[in-house]
DSSP file (Angstrom, degrees, kcal/mol; ACC not computed):
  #  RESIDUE AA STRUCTURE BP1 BP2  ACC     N-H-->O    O-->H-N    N-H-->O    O-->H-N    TCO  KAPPA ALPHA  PHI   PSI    X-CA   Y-CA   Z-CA
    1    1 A X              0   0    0      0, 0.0     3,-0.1     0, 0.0     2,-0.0   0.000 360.0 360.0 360.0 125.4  -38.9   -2.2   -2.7
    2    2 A X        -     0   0    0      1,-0.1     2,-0.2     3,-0.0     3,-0.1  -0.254 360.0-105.9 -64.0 154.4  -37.2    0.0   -5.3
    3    3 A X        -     0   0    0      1,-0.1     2,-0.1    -2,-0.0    -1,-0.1  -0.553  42.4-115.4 -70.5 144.0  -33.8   -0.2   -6.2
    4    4 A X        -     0   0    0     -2,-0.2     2,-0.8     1,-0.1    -1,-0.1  -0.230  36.6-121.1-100.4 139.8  -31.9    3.1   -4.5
    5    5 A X        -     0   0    0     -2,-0.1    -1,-0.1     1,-0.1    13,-0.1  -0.565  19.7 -98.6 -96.0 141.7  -30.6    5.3   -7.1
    6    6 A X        -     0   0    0     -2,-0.8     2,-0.5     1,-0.0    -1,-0.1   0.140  38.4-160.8 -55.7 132.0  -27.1    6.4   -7.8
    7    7 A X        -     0   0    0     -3,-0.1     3,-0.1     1,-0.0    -1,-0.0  -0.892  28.5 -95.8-101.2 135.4  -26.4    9.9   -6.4
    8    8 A X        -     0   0    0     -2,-0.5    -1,-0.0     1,-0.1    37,-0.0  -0.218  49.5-104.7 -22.4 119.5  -23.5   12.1   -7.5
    9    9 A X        -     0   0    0     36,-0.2     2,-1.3     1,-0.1    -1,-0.1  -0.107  31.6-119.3 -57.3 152.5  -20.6   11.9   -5.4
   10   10 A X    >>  -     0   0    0      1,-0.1     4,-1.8    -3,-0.1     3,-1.6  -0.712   3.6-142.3-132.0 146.7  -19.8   14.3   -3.2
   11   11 A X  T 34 S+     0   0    0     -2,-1.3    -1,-0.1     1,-0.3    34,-0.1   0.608  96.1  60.3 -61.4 -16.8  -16.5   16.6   -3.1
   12   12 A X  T 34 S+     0   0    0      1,-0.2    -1,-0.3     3,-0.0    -2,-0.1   0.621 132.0   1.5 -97.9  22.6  -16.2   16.7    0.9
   13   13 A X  T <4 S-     0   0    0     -3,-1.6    -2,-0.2     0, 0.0    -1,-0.2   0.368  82.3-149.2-161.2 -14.5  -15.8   12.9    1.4
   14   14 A X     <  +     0   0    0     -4,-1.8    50,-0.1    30,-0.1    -3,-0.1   0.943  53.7 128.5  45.6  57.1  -15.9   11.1   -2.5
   15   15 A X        +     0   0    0     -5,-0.3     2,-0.4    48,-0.1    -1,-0.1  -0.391  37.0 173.9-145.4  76.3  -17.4    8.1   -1.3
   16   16 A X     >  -     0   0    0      1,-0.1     4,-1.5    -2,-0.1    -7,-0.1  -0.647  15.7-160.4 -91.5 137.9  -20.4    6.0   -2.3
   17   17 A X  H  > S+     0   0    0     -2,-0.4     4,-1.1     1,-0.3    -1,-0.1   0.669  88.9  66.8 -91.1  -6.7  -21.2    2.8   -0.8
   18   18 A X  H  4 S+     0   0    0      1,-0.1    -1,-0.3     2,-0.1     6,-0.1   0.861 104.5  43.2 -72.1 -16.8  -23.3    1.7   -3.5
   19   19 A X  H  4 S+     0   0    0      1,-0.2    -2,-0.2     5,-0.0     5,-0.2   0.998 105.2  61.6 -83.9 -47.6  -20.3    1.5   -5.9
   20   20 A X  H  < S+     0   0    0     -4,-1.5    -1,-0.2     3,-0.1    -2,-0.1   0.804  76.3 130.3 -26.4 -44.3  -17.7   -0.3   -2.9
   21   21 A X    >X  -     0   0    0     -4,-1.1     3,-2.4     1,-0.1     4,-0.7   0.259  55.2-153.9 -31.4  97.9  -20.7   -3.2   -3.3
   22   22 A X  G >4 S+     0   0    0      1,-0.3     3,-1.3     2,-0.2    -1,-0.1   0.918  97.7  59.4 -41.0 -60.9  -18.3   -6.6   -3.8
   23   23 A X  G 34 S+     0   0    0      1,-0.2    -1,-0.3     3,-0.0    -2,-0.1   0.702  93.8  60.9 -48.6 -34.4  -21.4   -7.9   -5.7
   24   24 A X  G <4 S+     0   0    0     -3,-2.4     2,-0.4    -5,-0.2    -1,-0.2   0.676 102.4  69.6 -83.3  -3.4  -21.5   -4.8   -8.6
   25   25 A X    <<  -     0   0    0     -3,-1.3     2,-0.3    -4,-0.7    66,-0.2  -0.975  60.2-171.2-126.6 137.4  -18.0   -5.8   -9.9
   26   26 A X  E     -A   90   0A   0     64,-2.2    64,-3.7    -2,-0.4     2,-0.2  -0.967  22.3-134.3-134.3 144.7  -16.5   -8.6  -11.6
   27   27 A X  E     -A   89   0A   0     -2,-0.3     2,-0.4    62,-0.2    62,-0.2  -0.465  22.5-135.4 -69.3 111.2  -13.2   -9.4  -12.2
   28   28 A X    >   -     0   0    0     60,-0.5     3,-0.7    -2,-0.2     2,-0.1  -0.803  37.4-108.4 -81.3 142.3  -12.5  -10.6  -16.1
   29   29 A X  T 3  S+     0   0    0     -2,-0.4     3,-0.1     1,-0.3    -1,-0.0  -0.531 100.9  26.0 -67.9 140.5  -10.3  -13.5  -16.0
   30   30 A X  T 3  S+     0   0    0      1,-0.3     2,-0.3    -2,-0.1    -1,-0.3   0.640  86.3 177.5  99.0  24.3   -6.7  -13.4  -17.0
   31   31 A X    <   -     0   0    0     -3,-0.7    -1,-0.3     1,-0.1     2,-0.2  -0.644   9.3-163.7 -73.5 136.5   -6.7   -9.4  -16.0
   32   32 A X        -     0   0    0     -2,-0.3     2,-0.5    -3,-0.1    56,-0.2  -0.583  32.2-100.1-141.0 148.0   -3.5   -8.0  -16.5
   33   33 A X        -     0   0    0     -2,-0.2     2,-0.6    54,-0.1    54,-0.2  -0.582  49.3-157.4 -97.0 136.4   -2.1   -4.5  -15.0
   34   34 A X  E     -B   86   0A   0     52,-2.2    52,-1.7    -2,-0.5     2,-0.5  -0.848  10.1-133.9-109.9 141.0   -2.5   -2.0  -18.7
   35   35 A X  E     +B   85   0A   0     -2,-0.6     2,-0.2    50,-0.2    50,-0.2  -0.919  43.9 144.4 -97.8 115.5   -0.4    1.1  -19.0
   36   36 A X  E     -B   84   0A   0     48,-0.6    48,-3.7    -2,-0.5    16,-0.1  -0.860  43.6-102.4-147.2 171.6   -2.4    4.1  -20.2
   37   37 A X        -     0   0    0     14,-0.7    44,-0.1    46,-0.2    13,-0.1  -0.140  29.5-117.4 -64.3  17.7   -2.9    7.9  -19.9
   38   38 A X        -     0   0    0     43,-0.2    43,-1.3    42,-0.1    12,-0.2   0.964  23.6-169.6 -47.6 135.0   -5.6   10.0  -17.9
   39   39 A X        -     0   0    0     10,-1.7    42,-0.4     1,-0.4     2,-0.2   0.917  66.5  -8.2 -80.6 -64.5   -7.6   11.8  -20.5
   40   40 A X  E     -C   49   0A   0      9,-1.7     9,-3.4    40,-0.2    -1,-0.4  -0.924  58.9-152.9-154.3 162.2   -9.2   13.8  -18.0
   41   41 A X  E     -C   48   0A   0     -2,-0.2     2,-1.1     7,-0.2     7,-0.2  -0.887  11.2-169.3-159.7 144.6   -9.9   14.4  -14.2
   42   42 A X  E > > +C   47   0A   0      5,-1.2     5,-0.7    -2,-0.3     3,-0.6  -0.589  12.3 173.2-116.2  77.8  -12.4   15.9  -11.9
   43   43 A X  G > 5S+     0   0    0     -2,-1.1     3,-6.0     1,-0.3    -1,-0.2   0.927  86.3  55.5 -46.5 -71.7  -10.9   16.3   -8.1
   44   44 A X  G 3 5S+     0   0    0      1,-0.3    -1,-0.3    69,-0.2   -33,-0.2   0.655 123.9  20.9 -30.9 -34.4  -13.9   18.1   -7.1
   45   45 A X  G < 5S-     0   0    0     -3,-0.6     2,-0.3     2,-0.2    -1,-0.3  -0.275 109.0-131.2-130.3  49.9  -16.5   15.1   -8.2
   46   46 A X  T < 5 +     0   0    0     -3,-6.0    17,-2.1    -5,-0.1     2,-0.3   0.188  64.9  79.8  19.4  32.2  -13.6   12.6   -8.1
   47   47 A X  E   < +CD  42  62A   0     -5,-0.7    -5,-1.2    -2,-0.3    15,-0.3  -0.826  40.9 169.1-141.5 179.0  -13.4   10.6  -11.0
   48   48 A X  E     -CD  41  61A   0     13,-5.4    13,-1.7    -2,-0.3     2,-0.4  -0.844  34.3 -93.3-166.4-145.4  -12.1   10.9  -14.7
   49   49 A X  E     -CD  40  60A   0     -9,-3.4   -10,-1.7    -2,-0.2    -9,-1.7  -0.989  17.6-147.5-149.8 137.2  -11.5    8.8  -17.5
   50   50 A X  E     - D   0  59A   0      9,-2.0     9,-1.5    -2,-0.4     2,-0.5  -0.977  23.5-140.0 -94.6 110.0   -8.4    6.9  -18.8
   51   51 A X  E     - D   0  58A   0     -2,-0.4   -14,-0.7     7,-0.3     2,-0.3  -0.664   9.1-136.7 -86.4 128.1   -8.3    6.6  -22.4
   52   52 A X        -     0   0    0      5,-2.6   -16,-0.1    -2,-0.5   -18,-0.0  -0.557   9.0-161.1 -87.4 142.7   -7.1    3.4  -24.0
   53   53 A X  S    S+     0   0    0     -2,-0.3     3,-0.3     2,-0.2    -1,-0.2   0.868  93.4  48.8 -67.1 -65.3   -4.5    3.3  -27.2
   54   54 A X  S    S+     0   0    0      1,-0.2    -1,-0.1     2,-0.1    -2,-0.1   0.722 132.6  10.5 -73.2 -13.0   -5.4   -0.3  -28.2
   55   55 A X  S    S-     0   0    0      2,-0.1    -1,-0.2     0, 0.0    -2,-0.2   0.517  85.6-138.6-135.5  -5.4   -9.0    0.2  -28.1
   56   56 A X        +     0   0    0     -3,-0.3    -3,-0.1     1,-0.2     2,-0.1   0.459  55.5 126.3  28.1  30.8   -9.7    3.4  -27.8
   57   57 A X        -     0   0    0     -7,-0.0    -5,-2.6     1,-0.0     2,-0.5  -0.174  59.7-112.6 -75.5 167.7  -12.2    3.4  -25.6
   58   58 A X  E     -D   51   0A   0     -7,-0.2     2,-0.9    -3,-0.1    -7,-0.3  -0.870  20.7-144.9-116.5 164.5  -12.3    5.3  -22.5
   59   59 A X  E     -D   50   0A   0     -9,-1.5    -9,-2.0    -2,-0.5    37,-0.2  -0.881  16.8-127.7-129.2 108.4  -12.2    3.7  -19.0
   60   60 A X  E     -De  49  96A   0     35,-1.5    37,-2.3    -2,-0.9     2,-0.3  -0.270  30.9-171.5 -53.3 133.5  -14.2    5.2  -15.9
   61   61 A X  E     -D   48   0A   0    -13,-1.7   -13,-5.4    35,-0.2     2,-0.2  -0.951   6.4-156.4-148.3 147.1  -12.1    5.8  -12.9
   62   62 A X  E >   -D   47   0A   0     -2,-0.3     3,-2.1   -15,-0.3     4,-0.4  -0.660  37.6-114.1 -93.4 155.8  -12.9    6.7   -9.4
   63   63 A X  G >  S+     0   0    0    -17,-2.1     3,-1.4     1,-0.2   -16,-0.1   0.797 116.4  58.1 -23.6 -63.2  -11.4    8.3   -6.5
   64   64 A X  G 3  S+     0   0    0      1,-0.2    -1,-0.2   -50,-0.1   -17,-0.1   0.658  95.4  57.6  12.6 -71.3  -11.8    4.7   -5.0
   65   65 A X  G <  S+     0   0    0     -3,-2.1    34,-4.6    32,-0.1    35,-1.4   0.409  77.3 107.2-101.5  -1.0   -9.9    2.8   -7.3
   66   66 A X    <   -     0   0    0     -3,-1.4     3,-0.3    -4,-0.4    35,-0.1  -0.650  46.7-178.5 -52.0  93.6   -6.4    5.1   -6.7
   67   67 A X        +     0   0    0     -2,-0.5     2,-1.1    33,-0.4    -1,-0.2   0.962  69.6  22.1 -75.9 -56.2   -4.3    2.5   -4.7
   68   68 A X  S    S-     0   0    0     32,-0.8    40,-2.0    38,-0.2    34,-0.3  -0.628  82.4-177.4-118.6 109.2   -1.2    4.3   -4.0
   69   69 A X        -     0   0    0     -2,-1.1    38,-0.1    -3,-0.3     7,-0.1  -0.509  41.7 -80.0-100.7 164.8   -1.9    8.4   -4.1
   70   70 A X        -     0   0    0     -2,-0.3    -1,-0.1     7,-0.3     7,-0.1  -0.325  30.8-145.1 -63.9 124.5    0.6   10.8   -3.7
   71   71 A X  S    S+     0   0    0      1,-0.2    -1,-0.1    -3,-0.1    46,-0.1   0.447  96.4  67.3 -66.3  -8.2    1.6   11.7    0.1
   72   72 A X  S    S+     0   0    0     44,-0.1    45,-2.2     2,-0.0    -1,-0.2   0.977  93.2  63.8 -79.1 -50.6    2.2   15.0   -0.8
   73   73 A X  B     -G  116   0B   0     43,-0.2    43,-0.2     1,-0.1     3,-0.0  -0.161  69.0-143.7 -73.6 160.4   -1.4   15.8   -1.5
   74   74 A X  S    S+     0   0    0     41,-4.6     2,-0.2     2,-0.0    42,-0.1   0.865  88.7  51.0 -76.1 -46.9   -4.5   15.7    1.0
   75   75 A X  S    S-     0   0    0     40,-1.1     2,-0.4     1,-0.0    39,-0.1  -0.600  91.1-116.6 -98.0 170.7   -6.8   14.4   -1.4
   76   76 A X        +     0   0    0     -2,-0.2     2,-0.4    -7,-0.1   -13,-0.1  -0.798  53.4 144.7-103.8 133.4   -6.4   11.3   -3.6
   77   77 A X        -     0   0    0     -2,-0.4    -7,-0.3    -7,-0.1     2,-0.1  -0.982  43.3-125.8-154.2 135.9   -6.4   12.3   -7.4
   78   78 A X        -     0   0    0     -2,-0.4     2,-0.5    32,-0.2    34,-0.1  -0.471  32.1-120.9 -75.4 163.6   -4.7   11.6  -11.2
   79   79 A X    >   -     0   0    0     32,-0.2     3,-3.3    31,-0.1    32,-0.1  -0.891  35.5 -99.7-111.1 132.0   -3.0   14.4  -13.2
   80   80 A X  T 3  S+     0   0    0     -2,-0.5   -41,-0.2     1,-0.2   -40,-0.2  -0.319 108.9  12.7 -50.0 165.0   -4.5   15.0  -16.4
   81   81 A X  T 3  S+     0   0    0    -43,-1.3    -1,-0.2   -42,-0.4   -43,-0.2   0.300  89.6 146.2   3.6  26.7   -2.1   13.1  -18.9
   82   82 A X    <   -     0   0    0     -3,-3.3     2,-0.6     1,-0.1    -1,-0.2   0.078  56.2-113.2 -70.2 174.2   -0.3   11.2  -16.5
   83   83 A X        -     0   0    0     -3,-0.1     2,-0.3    20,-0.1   -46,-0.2  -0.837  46.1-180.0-104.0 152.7    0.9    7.9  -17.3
   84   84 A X  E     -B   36   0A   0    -48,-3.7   -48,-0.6    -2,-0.6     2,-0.3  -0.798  25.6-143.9-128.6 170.1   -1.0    5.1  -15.0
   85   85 A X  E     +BF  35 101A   0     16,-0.7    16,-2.3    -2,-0.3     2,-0.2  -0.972  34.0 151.4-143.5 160.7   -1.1    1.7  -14.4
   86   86 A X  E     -B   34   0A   0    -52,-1.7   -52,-2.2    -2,-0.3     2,-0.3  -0.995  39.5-118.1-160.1 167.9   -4.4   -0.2  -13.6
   87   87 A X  E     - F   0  98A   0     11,-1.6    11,-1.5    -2,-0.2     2,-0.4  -0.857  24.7-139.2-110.1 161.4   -6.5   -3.0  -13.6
   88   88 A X  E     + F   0  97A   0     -2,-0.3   -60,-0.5     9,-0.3     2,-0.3  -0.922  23.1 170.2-111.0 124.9   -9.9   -3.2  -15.4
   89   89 A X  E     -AF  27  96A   0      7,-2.5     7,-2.2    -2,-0.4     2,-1.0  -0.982  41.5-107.9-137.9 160.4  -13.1   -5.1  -13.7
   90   90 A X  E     -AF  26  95A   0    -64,-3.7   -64,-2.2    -2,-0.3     5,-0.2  -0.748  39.2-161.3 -95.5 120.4  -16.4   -4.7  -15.3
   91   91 A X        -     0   0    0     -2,-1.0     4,-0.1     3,-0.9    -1,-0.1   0.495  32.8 -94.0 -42.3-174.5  -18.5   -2.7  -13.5
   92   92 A X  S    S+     0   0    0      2,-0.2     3,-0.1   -67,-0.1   -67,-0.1   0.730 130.2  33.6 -62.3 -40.7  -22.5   -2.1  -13.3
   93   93 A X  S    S-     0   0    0      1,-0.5     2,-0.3   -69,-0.1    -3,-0.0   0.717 132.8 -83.1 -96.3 -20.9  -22.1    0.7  -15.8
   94   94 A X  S    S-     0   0    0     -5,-0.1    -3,-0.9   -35,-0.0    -1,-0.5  -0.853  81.0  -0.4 142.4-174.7  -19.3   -0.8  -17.7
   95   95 A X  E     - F   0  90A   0     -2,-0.3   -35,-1.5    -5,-0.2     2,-0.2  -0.162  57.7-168.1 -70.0 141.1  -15.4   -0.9  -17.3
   96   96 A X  E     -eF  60  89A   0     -7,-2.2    -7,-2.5   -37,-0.2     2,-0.6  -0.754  25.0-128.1-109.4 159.1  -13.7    0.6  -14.5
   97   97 A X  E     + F   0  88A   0    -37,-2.3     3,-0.4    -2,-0.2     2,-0.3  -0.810  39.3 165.5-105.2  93.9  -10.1    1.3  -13.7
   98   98 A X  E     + F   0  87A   0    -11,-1.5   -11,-1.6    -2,-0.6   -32,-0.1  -0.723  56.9  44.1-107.0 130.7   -9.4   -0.2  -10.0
   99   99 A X  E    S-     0   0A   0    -34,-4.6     2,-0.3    -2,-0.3   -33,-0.2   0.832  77.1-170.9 101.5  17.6   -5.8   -0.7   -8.7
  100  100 A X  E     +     0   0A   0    -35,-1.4   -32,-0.8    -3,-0.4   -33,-0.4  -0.371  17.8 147.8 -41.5  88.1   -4.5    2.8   -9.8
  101  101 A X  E     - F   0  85A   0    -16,-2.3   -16,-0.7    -2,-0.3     4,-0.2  -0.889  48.8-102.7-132.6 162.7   -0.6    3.3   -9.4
  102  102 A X    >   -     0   0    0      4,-1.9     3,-0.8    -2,-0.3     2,-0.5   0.065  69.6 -54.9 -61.5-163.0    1.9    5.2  -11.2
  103  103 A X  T 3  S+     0   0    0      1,-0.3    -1,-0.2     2,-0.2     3,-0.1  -0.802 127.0  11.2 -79.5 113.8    4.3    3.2  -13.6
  104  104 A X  T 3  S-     0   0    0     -2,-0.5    -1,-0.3    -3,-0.1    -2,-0.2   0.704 129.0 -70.6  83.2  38.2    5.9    0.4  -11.6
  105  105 A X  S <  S+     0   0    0     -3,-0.8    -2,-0.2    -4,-0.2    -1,-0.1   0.705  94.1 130.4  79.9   2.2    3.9    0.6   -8.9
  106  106 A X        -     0   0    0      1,-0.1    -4,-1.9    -3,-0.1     2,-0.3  -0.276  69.2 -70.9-105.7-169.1    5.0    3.8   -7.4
  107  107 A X        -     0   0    0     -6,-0.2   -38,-0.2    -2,-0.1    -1,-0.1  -0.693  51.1-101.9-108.1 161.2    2.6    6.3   -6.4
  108  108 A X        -     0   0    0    -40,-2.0   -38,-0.1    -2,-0.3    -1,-0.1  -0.049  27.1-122.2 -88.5 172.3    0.5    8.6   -9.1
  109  109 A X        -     0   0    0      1,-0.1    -1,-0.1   -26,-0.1   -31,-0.1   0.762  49.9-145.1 -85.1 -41.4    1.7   12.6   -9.7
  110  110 A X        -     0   0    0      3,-0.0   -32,-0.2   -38,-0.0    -1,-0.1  -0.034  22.8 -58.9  85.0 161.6   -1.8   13.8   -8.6
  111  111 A X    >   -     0   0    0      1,-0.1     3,-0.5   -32,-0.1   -32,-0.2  -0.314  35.0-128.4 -75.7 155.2   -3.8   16.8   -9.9
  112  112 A X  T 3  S+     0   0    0      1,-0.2    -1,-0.1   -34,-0.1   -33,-0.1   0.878 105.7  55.7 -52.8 -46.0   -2.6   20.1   -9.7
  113  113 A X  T 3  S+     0   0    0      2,-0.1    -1,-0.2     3,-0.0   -69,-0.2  -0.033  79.4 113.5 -94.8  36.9   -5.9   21.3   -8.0
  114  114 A X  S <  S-     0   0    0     -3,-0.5     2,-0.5   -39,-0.1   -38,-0.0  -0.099  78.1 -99.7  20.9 142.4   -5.6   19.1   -5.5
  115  115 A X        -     0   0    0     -2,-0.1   -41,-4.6     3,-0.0   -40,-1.1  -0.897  36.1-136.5 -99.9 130.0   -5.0   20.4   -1.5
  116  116 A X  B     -G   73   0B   0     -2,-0.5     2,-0.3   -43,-0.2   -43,-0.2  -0.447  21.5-107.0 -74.4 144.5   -1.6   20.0   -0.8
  117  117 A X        -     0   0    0    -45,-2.2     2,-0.2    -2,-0.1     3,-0.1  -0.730  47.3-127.9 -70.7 126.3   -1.0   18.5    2.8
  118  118 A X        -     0   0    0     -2,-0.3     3,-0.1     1,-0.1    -1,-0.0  -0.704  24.8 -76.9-111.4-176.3    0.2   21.2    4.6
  119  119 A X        -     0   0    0     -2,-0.2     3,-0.2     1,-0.1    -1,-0.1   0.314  41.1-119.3 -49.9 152.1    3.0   21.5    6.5
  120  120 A X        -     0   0    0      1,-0.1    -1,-0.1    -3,-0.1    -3,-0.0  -0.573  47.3 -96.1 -98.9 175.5    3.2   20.0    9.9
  121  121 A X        -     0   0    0      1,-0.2     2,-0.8    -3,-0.1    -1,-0.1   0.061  24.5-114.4 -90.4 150.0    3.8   22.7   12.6
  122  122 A X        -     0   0    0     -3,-0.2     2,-0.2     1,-0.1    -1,-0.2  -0.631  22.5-120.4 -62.7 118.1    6.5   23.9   14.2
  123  123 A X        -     0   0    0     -2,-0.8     2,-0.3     3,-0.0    -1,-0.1  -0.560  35.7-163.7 -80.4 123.6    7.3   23.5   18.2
  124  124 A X        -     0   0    0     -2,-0.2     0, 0.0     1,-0.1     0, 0.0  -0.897  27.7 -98.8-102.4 144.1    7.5   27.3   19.4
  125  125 A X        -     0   0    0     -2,-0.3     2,-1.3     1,-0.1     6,-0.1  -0.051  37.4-110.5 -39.7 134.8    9.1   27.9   22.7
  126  126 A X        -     0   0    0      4,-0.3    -1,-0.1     3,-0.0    -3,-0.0  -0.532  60.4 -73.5 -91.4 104.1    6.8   28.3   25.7
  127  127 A X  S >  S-     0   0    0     -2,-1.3     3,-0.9     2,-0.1     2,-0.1   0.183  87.3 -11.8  13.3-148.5    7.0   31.6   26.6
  128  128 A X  T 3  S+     0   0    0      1,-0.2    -2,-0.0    19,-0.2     0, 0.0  -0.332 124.9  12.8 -77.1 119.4    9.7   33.5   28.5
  129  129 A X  T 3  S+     0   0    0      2,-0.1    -1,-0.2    -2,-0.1    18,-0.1   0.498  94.0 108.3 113.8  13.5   12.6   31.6   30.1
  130  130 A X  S <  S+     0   0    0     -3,-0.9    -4,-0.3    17,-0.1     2,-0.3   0.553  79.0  34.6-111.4   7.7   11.8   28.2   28.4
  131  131 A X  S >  S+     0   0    0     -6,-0.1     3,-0.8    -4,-0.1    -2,-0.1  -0.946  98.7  30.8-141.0-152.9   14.5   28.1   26.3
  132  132 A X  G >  S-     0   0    0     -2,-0.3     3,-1.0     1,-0.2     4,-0.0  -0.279 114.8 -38.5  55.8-153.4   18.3   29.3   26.2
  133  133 A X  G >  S+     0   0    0      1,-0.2     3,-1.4     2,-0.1     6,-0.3   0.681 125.6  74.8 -80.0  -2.2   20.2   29.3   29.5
  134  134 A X  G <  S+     0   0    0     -3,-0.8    -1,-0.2     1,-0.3    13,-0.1   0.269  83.6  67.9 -95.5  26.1   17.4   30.6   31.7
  135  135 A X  G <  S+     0   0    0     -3,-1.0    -1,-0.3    -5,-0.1     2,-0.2   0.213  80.7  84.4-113.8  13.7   15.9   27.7   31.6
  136  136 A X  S <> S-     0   0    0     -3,-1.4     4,-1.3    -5,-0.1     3,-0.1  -0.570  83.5-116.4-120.7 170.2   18.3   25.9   33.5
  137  137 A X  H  > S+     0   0    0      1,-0.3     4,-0.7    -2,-0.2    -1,-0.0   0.802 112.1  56.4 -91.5 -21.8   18.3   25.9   37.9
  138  138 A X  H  > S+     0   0    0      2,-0.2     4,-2.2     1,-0.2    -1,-0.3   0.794 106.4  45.9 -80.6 -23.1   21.5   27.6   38.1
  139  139 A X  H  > S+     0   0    0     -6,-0.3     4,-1.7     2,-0.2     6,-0.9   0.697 113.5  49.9 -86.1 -16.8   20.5   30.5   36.1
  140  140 A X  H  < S+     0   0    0     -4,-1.3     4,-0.4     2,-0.2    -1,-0.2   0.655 113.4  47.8 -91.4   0.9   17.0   30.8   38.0
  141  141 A X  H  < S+     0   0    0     -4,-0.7     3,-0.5    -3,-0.2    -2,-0.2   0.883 121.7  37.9-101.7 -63.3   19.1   30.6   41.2
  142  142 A X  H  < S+     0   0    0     -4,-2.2    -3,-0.2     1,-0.3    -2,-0.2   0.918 125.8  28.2 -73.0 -52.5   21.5   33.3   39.6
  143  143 A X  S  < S-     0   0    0     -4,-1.7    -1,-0.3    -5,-0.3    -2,-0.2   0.037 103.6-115.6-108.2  24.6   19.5   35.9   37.7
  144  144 A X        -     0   0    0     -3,-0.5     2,-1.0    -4,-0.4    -4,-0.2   0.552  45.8-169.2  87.7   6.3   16.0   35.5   40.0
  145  145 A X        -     0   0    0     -6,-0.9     2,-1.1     1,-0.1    -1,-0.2  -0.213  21.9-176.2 -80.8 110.8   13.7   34.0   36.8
  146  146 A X        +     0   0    0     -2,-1.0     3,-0.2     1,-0.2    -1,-0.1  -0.415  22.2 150.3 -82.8  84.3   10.4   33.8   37.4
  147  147 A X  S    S+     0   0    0     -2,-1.1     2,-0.3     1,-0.3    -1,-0.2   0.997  77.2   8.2 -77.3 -75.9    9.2   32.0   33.9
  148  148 A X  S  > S-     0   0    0    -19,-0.1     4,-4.1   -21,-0.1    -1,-0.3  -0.965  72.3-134.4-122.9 131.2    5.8   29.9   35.3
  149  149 A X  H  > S+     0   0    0     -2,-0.3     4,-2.1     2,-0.3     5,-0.1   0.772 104.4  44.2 -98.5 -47.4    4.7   30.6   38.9
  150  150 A X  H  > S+     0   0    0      2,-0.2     4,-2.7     3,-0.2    -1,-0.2   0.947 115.0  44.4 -78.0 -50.3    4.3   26.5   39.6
  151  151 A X  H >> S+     0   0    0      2,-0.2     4,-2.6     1,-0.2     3,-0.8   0.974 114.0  55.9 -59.5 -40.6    7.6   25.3   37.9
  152  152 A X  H 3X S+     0   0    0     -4,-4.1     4,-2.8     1,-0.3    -3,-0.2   0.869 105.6  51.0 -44.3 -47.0    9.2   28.5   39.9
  153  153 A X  H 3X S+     0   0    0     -4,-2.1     4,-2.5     2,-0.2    -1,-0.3   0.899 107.3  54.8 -56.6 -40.6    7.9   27.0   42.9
  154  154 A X  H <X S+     0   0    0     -4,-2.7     4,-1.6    -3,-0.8    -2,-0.2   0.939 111.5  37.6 -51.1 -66.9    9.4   23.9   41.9
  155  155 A X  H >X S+     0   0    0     -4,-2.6     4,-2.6     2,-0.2     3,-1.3   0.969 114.9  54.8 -76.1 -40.2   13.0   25.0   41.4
  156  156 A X  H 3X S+     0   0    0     -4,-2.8     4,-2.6     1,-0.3    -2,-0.2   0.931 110.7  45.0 -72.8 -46.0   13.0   27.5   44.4
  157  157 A X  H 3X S+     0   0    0     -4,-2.5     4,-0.8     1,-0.2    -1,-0.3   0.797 118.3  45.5 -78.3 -22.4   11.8   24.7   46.9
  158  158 A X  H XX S+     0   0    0     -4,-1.6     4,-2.7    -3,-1.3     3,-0.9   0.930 116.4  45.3 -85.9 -33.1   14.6   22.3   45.2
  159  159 A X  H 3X S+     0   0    0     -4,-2.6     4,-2.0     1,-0.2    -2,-0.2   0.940 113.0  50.3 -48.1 -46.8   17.4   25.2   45.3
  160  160 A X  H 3X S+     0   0    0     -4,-2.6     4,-0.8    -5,-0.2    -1,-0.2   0.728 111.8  45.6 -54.1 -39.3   16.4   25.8   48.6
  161  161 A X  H X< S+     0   0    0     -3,-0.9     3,-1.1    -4,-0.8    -2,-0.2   0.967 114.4  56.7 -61.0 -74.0   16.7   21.9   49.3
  162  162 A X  H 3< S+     0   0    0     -4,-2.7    -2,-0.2     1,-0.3    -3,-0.2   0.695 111.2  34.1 -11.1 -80.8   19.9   22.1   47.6
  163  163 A X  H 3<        0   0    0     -4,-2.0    -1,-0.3     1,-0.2    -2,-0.2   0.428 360.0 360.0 -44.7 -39.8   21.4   24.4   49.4
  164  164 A X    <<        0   0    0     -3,-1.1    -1,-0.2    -4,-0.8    -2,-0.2  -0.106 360.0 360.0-122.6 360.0   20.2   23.9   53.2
């Protein structure tokens, strides 16, 4: 059987299961968390490159391997020259950056193009007589307001109760 060949990720879900494979990565012993830049980064086909100062090589990193991403944003992403921290495990294709967090641990700045989470929604009244004082039994009692035809039923048969 042939071996299945890598496909481009793709932008609406950034997820390939061949790369997740526990088996395609090893760990170098003695790995240690390295403080670097992002060179560069690609939300849409989720990955980029960190480039290293001591070696000056560059270090593949995926979408994946972002441990704590920025709440703000929807999607998980680096900002180009941000400062990272990461760990290195040697890949299939060569080293990768897994275990992505900002400096100290906190969580990364994220791209610019990135989707912002957006805000969550507002509670609007429901319609006429559901909020201010005409929502209350003495005011439908007083001023006759007929808001919702079941709850109306509701307070007239307890006013009625009430009253009696």
């Amino acid at each position: 059987m042939p071996e299945p060949t890598e496909t481009p990720a793709s932008p609406a879900h950034c997820f390939d299961p061949l790369r997740g494979a526990p088996s395609s990565r090893s760990e170098p012993s003695g790995a240690s968390t390295i403080r670097e830049t992002v060179k560069w980064y690609n939300v849409r086909a989720c990955y980029g490159f960190i480039r290293r100062q001591d070696t000056g090589s560059d270090v593949f990193v995926h979408v994946s391997g972002i441990a704590v991403p920025n709440p703000r944003f929807f999607q998980r992403s680096l900002g180009d020259g941000e400062t990272v921290e990461f760990r290195i495990v040697q890949a299939a294709k060569g080293p990768e950056a897994t275990d992505v967090t900002g400096p100290g641990g906190v969580a990364v700045q994220g791209s610019a193009h990135a989707r912002r989470r957006p805000p969550a929604p507002r509670r609007q009244p429901r319609g006429p007589g559901s909020s201010g004082d005409t929502n209350t039994l003495e005011a439908v009692i007083r001023e006759g307001v007929e808001f919702d035809p079941p709850r109306a039923a509701l307070v007239h048969y307890i006013a009625v109760r009430l009253l009696s």
